[in-house]
PDB file with SEQRES, HELIX, SHEET and CRYST1 records, atoms N, CA, C and O in Angstrom:
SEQRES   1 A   83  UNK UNK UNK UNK UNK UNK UNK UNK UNK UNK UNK UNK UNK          
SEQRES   2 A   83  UNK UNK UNK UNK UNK UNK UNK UNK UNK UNK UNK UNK UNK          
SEQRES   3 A   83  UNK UNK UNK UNK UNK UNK UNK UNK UNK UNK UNK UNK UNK          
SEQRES   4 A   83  UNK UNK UNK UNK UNK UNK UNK UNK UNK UNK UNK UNK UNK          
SEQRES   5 A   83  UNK UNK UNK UNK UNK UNK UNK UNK UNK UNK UNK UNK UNK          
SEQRES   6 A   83  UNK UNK UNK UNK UNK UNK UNK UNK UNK UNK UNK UNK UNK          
SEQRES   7 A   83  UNK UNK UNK UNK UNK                                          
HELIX    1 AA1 UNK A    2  UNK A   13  1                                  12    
SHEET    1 AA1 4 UNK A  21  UNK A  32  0                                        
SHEET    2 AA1 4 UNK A  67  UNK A  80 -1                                        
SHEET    3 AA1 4 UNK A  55  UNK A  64 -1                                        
SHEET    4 AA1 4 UNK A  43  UNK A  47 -1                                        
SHEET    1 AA2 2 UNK A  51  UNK A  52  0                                        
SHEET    2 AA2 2 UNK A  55  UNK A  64 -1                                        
CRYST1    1.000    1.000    1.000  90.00  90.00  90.00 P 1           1          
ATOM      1  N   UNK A   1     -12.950 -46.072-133.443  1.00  0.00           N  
ATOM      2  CA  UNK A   1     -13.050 -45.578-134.786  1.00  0.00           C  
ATOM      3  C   UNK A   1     -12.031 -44.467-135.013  1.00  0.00           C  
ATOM      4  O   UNK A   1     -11.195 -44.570-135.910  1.00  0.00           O  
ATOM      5  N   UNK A   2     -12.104 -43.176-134.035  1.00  0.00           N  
ATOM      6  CA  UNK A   2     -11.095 -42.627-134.176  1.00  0.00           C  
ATOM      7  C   UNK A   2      -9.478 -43.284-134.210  1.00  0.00           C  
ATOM      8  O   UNK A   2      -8.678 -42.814-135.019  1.00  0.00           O  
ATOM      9  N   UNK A   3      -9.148 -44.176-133.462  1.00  0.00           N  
ATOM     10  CA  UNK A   3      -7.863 -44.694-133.769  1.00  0.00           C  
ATOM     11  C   UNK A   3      -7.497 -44.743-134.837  1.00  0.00           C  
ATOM     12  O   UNK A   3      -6.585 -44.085-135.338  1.00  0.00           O  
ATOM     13  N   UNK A   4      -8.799 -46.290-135.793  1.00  0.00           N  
ATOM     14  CA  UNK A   4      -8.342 -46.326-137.187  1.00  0.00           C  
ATOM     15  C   UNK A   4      -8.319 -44.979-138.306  1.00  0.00           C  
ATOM     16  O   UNK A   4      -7.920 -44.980-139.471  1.00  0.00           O  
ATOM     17  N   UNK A   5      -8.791 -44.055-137.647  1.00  0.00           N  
ATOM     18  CA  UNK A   5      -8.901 -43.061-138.699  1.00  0.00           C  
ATOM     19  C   UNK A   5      -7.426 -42.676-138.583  1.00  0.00           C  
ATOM     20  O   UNK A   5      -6.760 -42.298-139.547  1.00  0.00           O  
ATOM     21  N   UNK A   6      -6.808 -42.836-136.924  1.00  0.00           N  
ATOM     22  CA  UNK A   6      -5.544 -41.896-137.101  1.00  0.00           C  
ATOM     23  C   UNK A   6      -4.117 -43.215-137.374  1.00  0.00           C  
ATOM     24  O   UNK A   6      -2.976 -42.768-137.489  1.00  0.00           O  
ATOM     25  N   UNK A   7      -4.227 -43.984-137.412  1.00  0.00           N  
ATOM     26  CA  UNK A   7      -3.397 -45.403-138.143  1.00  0.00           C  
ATOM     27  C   UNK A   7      -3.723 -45.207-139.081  1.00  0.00           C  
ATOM     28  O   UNK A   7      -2.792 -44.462-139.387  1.00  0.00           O  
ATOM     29  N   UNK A   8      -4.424 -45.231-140.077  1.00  0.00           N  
ATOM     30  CA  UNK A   8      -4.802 -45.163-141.685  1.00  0.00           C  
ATOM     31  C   UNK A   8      -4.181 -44.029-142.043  1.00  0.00           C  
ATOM     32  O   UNK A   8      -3.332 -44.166-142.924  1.00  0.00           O  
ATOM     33  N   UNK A   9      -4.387 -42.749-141.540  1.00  0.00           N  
ATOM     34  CA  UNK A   9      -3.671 -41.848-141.601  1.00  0.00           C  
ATOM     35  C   UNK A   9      -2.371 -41.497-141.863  1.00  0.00           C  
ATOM     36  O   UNK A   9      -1.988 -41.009-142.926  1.00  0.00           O  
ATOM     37  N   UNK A  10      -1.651 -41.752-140.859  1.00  0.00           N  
ATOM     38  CA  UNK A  10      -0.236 -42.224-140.938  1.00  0.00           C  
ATOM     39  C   UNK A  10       0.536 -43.348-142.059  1.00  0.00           C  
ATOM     40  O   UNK A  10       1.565 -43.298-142.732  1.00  0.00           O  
ATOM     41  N   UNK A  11      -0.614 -44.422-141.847  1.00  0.00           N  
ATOM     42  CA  UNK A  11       0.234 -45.504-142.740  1.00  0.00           C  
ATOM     43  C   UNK A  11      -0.499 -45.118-144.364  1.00  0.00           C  
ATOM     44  O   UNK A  11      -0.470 -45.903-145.312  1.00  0.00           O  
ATOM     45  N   UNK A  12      -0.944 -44.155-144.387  1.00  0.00           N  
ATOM     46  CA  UNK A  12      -1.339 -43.872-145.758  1.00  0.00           C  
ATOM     47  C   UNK A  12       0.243 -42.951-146.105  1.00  0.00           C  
ATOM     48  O   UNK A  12       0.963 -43.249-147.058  1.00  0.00           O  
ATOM     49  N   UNK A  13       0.456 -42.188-145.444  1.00  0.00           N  
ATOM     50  CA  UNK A  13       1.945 -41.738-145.427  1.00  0.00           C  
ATOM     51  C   UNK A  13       2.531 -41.855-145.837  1.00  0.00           C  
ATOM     52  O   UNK A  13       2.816 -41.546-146.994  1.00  0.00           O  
ATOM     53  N   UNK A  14       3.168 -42.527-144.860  1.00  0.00           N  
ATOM     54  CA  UNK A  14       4.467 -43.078-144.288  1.00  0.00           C  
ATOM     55  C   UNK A  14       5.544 -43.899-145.220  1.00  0.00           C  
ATOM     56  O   UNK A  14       6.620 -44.371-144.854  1.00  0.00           O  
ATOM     57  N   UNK A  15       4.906 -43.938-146.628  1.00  0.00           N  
ATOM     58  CA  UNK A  15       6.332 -44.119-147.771  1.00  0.00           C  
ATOM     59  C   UNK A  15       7.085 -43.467-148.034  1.00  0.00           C  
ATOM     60  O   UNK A  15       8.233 -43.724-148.399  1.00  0.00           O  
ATOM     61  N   UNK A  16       6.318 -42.001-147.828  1.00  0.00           N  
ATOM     62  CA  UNK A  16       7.040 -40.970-148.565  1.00  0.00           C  
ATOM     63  C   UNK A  16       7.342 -39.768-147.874  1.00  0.00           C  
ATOM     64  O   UNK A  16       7.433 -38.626-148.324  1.00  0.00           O  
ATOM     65  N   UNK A  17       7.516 -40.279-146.468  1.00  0.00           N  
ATOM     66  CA  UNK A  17       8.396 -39.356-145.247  1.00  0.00           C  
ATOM     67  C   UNK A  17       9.662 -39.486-145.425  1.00  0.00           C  
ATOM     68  O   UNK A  17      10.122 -40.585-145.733  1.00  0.00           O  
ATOM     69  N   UNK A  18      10.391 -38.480-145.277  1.00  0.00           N  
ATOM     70  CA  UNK A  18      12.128 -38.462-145.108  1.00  0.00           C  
ATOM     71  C   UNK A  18      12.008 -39.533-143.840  1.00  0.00           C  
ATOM     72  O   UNK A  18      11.217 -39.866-142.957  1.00  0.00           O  
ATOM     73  N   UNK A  19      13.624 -39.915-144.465  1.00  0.00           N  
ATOM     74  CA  UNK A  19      14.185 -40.881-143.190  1.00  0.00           C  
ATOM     75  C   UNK A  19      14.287 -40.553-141.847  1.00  0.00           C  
ATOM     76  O   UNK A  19      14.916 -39.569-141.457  1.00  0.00           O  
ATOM     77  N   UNK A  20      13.883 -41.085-141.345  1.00  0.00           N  
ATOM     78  CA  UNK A  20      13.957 -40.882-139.454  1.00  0.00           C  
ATOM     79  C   UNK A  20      12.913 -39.739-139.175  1.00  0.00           C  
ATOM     80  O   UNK A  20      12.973 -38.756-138.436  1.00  0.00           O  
ATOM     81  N   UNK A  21      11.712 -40.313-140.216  1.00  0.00           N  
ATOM     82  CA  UNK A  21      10.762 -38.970-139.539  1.00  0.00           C  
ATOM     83  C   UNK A  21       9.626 -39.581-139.184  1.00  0.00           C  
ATOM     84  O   UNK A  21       9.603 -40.716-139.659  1.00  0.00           O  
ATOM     85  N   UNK A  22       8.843 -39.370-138.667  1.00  0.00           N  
ATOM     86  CA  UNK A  22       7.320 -39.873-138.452  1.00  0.00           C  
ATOM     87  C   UNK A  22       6.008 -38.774-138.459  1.00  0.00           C  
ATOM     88  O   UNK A  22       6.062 -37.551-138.590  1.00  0.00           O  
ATOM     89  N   UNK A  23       4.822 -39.641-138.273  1.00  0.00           N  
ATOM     90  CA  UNK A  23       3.911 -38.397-138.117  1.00  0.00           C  
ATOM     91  C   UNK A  23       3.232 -38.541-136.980  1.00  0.00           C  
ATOM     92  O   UNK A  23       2.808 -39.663-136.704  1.00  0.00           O  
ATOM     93  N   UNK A  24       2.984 -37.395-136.063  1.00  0.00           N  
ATOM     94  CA  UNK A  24       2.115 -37.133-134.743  1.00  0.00           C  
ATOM     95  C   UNK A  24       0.795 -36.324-135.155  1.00  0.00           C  
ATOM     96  O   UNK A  24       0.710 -35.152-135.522  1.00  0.00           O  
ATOM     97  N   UNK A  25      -0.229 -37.302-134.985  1.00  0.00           N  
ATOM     98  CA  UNK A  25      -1.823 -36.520-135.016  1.00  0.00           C  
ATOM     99  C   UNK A  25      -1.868 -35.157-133.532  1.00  0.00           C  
ATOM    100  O   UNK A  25      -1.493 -35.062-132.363  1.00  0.00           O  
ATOM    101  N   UNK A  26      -2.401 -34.546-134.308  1.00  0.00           N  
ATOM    102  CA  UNK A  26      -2.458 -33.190-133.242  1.00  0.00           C  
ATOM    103  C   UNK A  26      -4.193 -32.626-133.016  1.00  0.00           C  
ATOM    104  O   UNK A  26      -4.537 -32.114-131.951  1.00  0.00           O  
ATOM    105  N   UNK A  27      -5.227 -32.830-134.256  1.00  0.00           N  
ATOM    106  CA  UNK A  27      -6.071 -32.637-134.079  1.00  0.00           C  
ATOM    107  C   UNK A  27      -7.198 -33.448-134.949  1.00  0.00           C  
ATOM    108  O   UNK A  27      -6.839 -33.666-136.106  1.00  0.00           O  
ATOM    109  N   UNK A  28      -8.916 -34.088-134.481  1.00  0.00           N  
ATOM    110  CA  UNK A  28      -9.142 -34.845-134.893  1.00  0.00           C  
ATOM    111  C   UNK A  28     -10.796 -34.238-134.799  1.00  0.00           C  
ATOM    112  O   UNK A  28     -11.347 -33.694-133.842  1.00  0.00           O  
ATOM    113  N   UNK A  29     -11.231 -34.491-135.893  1.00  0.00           N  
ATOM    114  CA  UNK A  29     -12.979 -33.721-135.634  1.00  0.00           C  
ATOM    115  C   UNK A  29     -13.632 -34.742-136.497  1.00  0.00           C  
ATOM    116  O   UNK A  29     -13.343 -34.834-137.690  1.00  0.00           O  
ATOM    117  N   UNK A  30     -14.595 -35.590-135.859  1.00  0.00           N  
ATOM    118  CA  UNK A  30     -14.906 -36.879-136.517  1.00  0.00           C  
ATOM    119  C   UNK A  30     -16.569 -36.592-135.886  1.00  0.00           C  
ATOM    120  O   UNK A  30     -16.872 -36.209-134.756  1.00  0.00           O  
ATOM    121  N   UNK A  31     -17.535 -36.946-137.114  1.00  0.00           N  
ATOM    122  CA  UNK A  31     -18.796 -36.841-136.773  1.00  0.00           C  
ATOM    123  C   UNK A  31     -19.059 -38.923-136.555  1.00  0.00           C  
ATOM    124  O   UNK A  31     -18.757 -39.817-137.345  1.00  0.00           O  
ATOM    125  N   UNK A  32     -19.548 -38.988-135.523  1.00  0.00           N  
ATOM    126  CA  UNK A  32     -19.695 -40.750-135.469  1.00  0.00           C  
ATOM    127  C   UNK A  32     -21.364 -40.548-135.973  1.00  0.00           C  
ATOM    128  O   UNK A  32     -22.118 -39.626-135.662  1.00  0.00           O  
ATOM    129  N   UNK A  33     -21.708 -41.970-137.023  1.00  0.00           N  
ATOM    130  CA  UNK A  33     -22.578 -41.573-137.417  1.00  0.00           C  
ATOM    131  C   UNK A  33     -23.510 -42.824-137.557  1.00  0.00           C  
ATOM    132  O   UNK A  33     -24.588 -42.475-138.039  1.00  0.00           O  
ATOM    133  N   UNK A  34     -23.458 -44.000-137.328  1.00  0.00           N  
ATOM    134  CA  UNK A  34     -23.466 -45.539-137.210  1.00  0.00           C  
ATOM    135  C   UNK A  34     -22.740 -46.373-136.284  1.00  0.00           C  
ATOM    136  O   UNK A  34     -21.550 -46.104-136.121  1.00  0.00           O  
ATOM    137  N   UNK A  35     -23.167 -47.192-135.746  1.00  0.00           N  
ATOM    138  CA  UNK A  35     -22.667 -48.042-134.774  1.00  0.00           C  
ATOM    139  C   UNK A  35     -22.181 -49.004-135.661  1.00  0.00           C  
ATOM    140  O   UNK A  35     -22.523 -48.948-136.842  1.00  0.00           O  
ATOM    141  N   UNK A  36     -21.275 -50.062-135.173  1.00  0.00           N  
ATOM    142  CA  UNK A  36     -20.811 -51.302-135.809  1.00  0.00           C  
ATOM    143  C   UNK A  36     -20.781 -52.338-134.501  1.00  0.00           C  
ATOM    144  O   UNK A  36     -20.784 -52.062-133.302  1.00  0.00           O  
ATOM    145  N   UNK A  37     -20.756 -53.352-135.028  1.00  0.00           N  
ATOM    146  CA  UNK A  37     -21.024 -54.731-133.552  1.00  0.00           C  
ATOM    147  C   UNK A  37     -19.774 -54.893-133.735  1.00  0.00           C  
ATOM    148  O   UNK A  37     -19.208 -54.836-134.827  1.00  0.00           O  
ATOM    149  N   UNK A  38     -18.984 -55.223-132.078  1.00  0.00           N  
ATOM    150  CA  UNK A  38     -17.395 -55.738-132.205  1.00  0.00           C  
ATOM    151  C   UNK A  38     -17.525 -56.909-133.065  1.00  0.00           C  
ATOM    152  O   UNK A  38     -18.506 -57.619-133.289  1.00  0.00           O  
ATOM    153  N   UNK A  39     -16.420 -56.956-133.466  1.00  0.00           N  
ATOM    154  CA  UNK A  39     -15.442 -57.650-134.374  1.00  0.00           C  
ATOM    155  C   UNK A  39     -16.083 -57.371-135.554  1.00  0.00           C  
ATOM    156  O   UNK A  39     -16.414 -58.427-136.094  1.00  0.00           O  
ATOM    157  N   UNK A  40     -16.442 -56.270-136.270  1.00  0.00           N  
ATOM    158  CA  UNK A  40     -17.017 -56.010-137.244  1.00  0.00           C  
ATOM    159  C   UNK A  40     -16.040 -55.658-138.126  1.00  0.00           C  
ATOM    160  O   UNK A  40     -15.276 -54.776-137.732  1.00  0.00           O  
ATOM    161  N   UNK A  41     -15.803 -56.245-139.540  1.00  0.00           N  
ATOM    162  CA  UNK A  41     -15.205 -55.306-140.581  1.00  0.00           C  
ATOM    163  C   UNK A  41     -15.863 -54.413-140.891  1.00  0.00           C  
ATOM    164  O   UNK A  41     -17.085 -54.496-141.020  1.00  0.00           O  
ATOM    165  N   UNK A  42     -14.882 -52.897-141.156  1.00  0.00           N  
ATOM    166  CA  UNK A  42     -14.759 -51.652-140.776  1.00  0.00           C  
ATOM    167  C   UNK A  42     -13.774 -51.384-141.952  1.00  0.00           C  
ATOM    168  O   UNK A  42     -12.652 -51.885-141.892  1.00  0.00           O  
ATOM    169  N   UNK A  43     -14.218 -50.443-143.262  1.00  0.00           N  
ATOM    170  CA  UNK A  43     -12.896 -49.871-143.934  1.00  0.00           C  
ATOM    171  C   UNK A  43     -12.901 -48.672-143.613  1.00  0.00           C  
ATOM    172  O   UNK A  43     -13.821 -47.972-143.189  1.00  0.00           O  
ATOM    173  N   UNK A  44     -11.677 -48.406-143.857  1.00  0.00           N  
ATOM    174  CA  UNK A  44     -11.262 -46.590-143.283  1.00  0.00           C  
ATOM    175  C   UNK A  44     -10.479 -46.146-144.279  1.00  0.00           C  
ATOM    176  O   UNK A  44      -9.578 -46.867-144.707  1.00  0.00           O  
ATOM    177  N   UNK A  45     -10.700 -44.946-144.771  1.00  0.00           N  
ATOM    178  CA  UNK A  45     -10.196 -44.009-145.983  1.00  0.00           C  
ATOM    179  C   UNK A  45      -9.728 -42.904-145.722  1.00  0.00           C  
ATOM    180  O   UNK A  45     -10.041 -42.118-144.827  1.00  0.00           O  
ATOM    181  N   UNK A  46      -8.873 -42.823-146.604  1.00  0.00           N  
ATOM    182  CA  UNK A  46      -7.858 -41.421-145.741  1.00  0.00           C  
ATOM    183  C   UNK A  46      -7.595 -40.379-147.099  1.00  0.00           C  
ATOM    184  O   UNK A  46      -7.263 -40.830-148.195  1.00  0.00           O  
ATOM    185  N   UNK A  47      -7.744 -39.320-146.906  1.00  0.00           N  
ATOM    186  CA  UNK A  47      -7.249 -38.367-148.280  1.00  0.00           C  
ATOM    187  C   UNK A  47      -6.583 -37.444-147.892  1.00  0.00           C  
ATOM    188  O   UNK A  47      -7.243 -36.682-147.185  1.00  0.00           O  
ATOM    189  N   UNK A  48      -5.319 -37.087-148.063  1.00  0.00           N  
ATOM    190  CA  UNK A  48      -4.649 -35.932-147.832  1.00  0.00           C  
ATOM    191  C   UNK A  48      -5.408 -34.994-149.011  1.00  0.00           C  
ATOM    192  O   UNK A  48      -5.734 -35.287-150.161  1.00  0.00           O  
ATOM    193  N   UNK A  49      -5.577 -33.531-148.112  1.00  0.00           N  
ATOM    194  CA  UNK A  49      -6.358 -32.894-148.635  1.00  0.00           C  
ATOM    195  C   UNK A  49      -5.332 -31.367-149.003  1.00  0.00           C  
ATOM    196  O   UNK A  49      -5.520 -30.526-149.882  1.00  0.00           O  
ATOM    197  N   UNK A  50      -4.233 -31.443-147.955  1.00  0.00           N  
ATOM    198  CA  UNK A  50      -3.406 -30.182-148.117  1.00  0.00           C  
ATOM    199  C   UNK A  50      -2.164 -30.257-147.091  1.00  0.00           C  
ATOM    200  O   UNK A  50      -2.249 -30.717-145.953  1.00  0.00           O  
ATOM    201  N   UNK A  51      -1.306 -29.872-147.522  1.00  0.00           N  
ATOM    202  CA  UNK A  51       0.100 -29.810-147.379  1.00  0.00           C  
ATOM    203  C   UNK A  51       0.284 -28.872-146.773  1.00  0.00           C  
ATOM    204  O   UNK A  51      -0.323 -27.978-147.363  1.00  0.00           O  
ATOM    205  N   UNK A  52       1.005 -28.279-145.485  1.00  0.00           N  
ATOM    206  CA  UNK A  52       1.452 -26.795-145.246  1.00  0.00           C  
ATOM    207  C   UNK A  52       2.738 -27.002-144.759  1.00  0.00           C  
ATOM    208  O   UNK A  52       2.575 -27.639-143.718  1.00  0.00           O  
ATOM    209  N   UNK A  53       3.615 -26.866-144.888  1.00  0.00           N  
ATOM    210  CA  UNK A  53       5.066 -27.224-144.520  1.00  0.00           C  
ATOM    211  C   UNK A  53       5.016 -28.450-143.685  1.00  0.00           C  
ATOM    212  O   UNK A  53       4.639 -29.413-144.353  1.00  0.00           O  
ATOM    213  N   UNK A  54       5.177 -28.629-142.907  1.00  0.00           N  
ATOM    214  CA  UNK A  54       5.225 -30.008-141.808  1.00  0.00           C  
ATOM    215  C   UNK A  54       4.321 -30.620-141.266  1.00  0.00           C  
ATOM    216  O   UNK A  54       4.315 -31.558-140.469  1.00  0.00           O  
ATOM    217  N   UNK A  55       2.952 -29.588-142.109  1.00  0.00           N  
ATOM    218  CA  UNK A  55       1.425 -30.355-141.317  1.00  0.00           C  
ATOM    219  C   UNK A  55       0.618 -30.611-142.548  1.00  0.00           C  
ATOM    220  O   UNK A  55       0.441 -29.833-143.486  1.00  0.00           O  
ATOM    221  N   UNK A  56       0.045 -32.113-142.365  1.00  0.00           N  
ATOM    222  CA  UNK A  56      -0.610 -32.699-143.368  1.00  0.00           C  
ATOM    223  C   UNK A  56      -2.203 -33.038-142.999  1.00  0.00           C  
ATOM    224  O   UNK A  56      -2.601 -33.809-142.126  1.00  0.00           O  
ATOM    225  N   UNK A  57      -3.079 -32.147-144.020  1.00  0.00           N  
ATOM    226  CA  UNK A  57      -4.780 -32.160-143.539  1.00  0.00           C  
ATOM    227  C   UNK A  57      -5.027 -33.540-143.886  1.00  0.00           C  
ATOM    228  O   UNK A  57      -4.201 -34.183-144.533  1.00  0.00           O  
ATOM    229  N   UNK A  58      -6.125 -34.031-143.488  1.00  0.00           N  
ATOM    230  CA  UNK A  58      -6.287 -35.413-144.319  1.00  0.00           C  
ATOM    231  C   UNK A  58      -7.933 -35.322-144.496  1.00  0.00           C  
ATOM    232  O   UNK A  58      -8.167 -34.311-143.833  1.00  0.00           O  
ATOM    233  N   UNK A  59      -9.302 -35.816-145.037  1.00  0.00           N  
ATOM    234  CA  UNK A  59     -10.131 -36.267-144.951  1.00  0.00           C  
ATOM    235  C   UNK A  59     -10.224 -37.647-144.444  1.00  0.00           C  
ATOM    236  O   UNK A  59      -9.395 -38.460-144.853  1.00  0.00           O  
ATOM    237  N   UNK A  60     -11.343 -38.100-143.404  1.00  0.00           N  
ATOM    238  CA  UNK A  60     -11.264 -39.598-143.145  1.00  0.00           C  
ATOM    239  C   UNK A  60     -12.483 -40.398-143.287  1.00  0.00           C  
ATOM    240  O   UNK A  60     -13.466 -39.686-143.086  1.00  0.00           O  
ATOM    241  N   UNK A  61     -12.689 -41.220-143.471  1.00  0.00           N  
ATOM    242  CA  UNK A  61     -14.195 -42.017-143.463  1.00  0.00           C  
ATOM    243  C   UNK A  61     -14.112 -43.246-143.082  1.00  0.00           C  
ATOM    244  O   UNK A  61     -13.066 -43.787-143.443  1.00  0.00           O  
ATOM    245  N   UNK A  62     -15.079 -44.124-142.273  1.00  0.00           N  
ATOM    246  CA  UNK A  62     -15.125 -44.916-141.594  1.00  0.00           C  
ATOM    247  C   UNK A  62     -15.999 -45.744-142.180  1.00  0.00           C  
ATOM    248  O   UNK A  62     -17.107 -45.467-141.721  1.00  0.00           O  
ATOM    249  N   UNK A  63     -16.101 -46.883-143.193  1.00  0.00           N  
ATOM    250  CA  UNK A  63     -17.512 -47.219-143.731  1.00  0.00           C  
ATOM    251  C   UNK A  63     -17.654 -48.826-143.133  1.00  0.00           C  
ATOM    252  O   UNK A  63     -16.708 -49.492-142.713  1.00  0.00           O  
ATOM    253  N   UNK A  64     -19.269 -49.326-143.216  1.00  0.00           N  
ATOM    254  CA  UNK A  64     -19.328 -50.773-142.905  1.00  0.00           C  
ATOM    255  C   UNK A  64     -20.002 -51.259-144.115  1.00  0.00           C  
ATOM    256  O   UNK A  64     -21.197 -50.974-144.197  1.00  0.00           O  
ATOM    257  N   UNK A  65     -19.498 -51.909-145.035  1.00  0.00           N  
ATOM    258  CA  UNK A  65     -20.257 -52.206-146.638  1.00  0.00           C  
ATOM    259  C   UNK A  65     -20.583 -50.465-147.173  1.00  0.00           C  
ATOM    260  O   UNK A  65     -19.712 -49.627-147.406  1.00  0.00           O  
ATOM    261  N   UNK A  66     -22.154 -50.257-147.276  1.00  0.00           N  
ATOM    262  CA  UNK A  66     -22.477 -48.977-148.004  1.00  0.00           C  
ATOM    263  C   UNK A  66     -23.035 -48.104-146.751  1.00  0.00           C  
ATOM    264  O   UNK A  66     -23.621 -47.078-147.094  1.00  0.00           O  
ATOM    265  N   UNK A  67     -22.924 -48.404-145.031  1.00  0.00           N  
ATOM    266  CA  UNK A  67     -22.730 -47.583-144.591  1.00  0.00           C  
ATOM    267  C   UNK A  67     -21.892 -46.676-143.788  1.00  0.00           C  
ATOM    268  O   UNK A  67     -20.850 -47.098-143.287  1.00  0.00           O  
ATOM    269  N   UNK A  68     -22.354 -45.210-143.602  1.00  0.00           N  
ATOM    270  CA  UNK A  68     -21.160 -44.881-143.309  1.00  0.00           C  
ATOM    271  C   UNK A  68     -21.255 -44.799-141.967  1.00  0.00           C  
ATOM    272  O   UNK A  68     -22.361 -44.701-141.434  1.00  0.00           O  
ATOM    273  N   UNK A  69     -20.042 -44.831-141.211  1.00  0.00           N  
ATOM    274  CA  UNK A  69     -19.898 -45.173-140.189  1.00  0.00           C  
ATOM    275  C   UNK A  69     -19.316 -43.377-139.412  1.00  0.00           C  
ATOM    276  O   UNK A  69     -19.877 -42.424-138.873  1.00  0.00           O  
ATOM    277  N   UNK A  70     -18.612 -43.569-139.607  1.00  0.00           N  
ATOM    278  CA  UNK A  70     -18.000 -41.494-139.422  1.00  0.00           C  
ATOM    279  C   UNK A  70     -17.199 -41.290-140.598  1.00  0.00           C  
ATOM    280  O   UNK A  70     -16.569 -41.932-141.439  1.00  0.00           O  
ATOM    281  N   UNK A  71     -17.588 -39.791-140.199  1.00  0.00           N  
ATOM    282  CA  UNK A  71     -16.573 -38.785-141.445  1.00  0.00           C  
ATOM    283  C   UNK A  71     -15.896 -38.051-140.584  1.00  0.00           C  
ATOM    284  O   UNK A  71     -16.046 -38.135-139.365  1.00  0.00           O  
ATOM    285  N   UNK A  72     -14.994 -37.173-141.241  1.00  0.00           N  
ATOM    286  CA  UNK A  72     -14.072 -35.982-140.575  1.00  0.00           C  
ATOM    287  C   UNK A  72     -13.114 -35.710-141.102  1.00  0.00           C  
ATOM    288  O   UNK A  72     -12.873 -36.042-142.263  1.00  0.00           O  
ATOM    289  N   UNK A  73     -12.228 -34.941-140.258  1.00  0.00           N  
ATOM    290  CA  UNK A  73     -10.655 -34.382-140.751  1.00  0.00           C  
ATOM    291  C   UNK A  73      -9.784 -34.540-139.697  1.00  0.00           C  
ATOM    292  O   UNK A  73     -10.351 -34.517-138.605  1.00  0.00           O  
ATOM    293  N   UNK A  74      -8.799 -34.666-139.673  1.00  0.00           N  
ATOM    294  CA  UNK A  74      -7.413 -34.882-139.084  1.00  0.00           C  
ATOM    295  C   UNK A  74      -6.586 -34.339-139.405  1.00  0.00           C  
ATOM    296  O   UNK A  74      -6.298 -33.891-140.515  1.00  0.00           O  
ATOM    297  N   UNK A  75      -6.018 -34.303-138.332  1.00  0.00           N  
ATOM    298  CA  UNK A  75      -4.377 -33.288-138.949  1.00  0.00           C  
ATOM    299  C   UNK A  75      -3.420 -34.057-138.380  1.00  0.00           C  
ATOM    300  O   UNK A  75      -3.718 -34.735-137.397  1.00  0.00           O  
ATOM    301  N   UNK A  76      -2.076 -34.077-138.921  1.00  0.00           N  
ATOM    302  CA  UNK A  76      -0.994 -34.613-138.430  1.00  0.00           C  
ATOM    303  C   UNK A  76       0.179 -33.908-138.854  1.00  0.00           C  
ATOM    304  O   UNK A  76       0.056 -33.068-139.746  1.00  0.00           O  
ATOM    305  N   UNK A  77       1.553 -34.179-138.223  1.00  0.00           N  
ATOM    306  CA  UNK A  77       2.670 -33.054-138.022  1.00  0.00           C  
ATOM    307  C   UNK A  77       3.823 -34.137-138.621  1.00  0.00           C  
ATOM    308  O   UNK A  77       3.895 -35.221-138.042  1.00  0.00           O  
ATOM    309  N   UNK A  78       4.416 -33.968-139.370  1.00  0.00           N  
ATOM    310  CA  UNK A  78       5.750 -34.557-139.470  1.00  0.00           C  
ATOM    311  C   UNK A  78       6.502 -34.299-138.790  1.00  0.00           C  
ATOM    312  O   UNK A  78       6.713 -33.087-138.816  1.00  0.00           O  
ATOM    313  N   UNK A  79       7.395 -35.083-137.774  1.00  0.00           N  
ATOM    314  CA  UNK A  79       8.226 -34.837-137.450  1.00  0.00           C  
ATOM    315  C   UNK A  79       9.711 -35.445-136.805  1.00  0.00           C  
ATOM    316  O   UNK A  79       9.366 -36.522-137.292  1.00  0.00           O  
ATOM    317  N   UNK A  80      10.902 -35.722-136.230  1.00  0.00           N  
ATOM    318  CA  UNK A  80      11.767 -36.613-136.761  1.00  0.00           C  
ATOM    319  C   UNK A  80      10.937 -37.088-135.485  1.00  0.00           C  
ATOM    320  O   UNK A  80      10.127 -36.492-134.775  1.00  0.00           O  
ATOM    321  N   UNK A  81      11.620 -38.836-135.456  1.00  0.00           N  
ATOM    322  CA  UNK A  81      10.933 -39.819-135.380  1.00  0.00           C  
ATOM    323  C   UNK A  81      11.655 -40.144-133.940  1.00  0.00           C  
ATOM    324  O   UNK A  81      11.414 -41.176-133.314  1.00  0.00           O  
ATOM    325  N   UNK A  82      12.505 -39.204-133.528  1.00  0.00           N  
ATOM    326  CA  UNK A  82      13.459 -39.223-132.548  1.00  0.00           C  
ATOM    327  C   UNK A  82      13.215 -38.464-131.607  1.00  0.00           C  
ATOM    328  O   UNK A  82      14.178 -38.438-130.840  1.00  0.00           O  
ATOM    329  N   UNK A  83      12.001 -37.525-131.132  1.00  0.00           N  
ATOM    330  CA  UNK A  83      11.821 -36.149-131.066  1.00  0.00           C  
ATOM    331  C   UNK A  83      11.886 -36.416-129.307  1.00  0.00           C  
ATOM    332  O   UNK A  83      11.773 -35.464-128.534  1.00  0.00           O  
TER     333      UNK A  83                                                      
END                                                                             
């Protein structure tokens, strides 16, 4: 679950990064709150919540239909993609 929170993350992004840059997750605080059975569809929601020069907060949520699966926050770092 944490993965998709931090892929959603990124590819929620990732249009509107300068060229040759990417983003690296640095910190991740996720309450798990529901189980799901493998191979379960799983949507994951991402909200950038705040901007600080090169680090982007996000909100995340993990849902299965109307339940929720985890919540939390993430952080991630822009940075070139070359590093």
């Amino acid at each position: 679950m944490i993965g998709l929170m931090e892929i959603t993350s990124h590819h929620s992004v990732e249009p509107w990064l300068p060229e040759g840059h990417t983003t690296v997750g640095y910190e991740v605080h996720v309450r798990h709150m529901a189980p799901a059975a493998p191979g379960s569809t799983v949507v994951v929601t991402t909200r950038v919540t705040e901007v600080k020069g090169n680090k982007l907060y996000f909100e995340v949520e993990c849902r299965q239909g109307d339940k929720v699966l985890g919540t939390g926050i993430h952080k991630r770092a822009i940075v070139p993609a070359n590093f």
